[in-house]
NUSE-546070 format. One record per residue (C-alpha): residue number from 1; residue in three letters; x, y, z. Coordinates in nm, 4 decimals, always signed. Layout:
<atom NUM, "Ala", <X, Y, Z>>,
...
END
This chain:
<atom 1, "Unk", <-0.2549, +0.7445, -6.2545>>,
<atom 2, "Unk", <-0.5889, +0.7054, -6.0813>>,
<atom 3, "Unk", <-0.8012, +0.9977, -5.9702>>,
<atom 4, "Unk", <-0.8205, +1.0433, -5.5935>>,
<atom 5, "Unk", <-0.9646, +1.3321, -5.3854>>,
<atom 6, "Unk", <-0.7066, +1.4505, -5.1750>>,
<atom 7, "Unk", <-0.8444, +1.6452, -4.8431>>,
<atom 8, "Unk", <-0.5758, +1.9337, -4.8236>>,
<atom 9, "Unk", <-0.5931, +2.0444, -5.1877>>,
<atom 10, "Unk", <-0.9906, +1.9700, -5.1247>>,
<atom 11, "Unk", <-1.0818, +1.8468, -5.5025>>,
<atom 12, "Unk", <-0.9788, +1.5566, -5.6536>>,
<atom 13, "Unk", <-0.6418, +1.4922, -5.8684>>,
<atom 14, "Unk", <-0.3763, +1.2608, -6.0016>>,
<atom 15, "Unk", <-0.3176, +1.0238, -5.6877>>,
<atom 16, "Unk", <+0.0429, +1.0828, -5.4774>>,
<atom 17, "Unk", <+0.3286, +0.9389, -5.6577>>,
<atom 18, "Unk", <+0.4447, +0.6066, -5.4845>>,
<atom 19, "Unk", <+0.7024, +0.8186, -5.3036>>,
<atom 20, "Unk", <+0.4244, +1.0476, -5.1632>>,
<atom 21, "Unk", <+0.2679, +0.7482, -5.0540>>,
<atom 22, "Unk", <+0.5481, +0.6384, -4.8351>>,
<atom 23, "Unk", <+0.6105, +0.9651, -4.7118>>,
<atom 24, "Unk", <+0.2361, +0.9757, -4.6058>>,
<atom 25, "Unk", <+0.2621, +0.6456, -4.4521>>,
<atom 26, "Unk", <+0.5685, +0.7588, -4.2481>>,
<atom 27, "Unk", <+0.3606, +1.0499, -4.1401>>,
<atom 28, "Unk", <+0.0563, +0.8576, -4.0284>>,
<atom 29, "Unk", <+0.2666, +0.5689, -3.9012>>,
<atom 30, "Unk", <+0.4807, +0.8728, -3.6513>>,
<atom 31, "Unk", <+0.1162, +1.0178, -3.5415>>,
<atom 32, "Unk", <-0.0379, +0.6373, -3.4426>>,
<atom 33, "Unk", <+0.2995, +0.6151, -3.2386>>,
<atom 34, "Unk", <+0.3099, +0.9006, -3.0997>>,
<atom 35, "Unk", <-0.0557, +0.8714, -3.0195>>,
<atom 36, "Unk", <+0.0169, +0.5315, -2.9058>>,
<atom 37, "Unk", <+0.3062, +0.6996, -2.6930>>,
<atom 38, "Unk", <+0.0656, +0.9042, -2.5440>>,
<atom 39, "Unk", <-0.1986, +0.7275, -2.4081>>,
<atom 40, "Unk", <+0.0459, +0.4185, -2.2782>>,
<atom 41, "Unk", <+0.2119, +0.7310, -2.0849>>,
<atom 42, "Unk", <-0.1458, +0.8276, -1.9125>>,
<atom 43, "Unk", <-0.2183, +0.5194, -1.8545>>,
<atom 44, "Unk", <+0.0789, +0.4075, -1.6835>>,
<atom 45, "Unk", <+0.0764, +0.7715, -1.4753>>,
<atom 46, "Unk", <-0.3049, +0.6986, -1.3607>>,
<atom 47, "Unk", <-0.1339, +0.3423, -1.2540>>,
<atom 48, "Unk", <+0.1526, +0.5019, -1.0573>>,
<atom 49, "Unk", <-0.1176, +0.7718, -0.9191>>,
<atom 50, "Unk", <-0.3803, +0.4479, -0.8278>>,
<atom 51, "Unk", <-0.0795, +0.3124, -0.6213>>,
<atom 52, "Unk", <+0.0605, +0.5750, -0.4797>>,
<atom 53, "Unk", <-0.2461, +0.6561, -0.3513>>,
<atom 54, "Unk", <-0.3474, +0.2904, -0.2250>>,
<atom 55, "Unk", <-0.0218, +0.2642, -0.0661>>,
<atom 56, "Unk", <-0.0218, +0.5649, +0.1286>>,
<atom 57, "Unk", <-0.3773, +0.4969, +0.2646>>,
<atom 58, "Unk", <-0.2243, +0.1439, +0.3703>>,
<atom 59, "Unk", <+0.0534, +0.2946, +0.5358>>,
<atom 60, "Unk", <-0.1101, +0.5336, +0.7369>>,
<atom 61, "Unk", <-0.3781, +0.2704, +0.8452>>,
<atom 62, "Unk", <-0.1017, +0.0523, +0.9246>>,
<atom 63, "Unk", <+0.1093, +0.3677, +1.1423>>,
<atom 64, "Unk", <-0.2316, +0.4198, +1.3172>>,
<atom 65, "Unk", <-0.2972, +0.0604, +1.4241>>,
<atom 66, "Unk", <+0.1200, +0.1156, +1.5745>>,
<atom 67, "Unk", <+0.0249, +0.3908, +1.7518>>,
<atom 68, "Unk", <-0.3066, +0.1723, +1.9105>>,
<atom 69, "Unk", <-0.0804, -0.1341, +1.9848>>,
<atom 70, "Unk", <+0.1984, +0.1082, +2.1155>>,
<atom 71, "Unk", <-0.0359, +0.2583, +2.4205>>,
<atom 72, "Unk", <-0.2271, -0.0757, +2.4770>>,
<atom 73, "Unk", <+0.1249, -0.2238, +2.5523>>,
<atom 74, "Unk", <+0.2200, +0.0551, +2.7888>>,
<atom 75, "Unk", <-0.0813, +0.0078, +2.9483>>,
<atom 76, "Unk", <-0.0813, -0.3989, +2.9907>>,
<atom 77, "Unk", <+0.3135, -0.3156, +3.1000>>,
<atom 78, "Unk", <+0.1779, -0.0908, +3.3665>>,
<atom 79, "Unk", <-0.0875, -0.3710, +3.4905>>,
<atom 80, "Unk", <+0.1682, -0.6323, +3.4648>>,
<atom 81, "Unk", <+0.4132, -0.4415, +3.6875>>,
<atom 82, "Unk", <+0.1299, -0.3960, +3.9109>>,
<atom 83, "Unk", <+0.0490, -0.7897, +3.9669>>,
<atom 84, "Unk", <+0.3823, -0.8472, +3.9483>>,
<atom 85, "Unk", <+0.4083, -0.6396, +4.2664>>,
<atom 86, "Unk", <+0.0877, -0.7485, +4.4527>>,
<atom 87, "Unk", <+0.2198, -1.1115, +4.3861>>,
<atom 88, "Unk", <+0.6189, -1.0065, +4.5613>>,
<atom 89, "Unk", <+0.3378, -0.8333, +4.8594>>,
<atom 90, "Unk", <+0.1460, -1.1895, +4.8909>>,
<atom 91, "Unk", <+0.4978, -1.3859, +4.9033>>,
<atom 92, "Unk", <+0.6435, -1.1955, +5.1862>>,
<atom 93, "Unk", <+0.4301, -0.9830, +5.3827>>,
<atom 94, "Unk", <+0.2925, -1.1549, +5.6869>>,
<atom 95, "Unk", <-0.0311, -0.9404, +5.7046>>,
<atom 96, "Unk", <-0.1130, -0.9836, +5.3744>>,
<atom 97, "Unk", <-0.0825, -1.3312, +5.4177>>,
<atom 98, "Unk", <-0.3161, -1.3358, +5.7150>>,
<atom 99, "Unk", <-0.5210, -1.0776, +5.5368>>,
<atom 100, "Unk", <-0.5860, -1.3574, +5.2397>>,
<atom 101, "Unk", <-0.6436, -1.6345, +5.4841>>,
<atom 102, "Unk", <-0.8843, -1.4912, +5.6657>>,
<atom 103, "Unk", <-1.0614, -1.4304, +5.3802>>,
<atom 104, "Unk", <-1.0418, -1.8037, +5.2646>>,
<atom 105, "Unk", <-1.2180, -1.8540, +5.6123>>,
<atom 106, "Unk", <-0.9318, -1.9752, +5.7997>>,
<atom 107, "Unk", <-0.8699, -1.9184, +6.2111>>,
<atom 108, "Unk", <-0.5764, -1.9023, +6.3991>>,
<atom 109, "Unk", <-0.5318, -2.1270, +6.7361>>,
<atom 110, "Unk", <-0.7479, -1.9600, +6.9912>>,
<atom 111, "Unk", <-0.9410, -1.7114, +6.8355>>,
<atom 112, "Unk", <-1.2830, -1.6837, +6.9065>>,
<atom 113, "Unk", <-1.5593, -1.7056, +6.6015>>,
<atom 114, "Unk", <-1.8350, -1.5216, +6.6431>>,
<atom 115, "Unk", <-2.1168, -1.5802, +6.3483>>,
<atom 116, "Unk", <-2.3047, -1.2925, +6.3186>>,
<atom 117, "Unk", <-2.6825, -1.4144, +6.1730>>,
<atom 118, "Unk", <-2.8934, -1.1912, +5.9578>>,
<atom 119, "Unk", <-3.2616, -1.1792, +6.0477>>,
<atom 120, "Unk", <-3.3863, -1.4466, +5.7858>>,
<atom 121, "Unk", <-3.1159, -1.7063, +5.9456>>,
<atom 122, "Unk", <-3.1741, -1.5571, +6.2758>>,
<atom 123, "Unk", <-3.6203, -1.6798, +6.2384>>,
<atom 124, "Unk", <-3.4956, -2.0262, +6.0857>>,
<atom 125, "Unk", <-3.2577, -2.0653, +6.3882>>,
<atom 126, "Unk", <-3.4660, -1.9663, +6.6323>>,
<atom 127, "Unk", <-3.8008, -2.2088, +6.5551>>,
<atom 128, "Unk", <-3.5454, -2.4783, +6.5295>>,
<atom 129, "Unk", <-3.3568, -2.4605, +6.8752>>,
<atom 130, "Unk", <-3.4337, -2.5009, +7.2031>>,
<atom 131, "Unk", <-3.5831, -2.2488, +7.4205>>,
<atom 132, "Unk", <-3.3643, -2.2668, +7.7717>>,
<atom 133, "Unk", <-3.6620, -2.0745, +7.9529>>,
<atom 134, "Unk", <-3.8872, -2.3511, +7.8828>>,
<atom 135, "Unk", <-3.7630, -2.6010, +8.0451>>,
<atom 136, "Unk", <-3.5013, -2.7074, +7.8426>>,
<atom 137, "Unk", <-3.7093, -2.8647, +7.5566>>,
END
């Protein structure tokens, strides 16, 4: 038997028989896997946590971008039901229509244009046409 110092007796002695060495591997071997245990178990919890965590921030981004979308539809639904009117107003009311071509410039058959100058076409005109007073010239 050799001498070995054994740290719960605290001196040194005859060394554990070779079933006391089994039993104390059996021991140490249960404490590295429960240790082992242990830590894979945090680790794997922090995981879960980390996701969880991720996910839920995704998700709530994602139900707040709905929300945006969701009232920026209602509203382009509201403008498109307006157009959609003014358009079924241009079709088939007859004022409108004359409203628009007027605007485009057109006349009807005898209607009288008057051009209304303002005073910078009114000095150009006036040097540049003839002066009925003067004799026609």
């Amino acid at each position: 038997m050799s001498q070995v110092f054994n740290p719960s007796l605290g001196r040194r002695g005859p060394g554990p028989s070779r079933a006391g060495q089994s039993a104390i591997v059996r021991v140490g071997t249960a404490r590295l896997s429960t240790t082992i245990y242990a830590v894979v178990t945090v680790v794997l919890v922090a995981a879960g946590f980390t996701y969880h965590r991720q996910t839920s921030w995704e998700l709530q981004s994602a139900l707040v971008k709905r929300q945006v979308e969701a009232s920026r539809l209602e509203a382009l639904t509201i403008q498109t039901e307006r157009v959609a009117a003014e358009i079924q107003k241009i079709k088939t009311d007859p004022r409108m229509i004359e409203m628009m071509a007027r605007d485009l410039g057109l006349i009807r058959p005898g209607d009288v244009v008057i051009k209304i100058l303002d005073p910078a076409q009114r000095a150009s005109h006036n040097s540049t046409s003839v002066n009925p007073e003067a004799g026609g010239r």
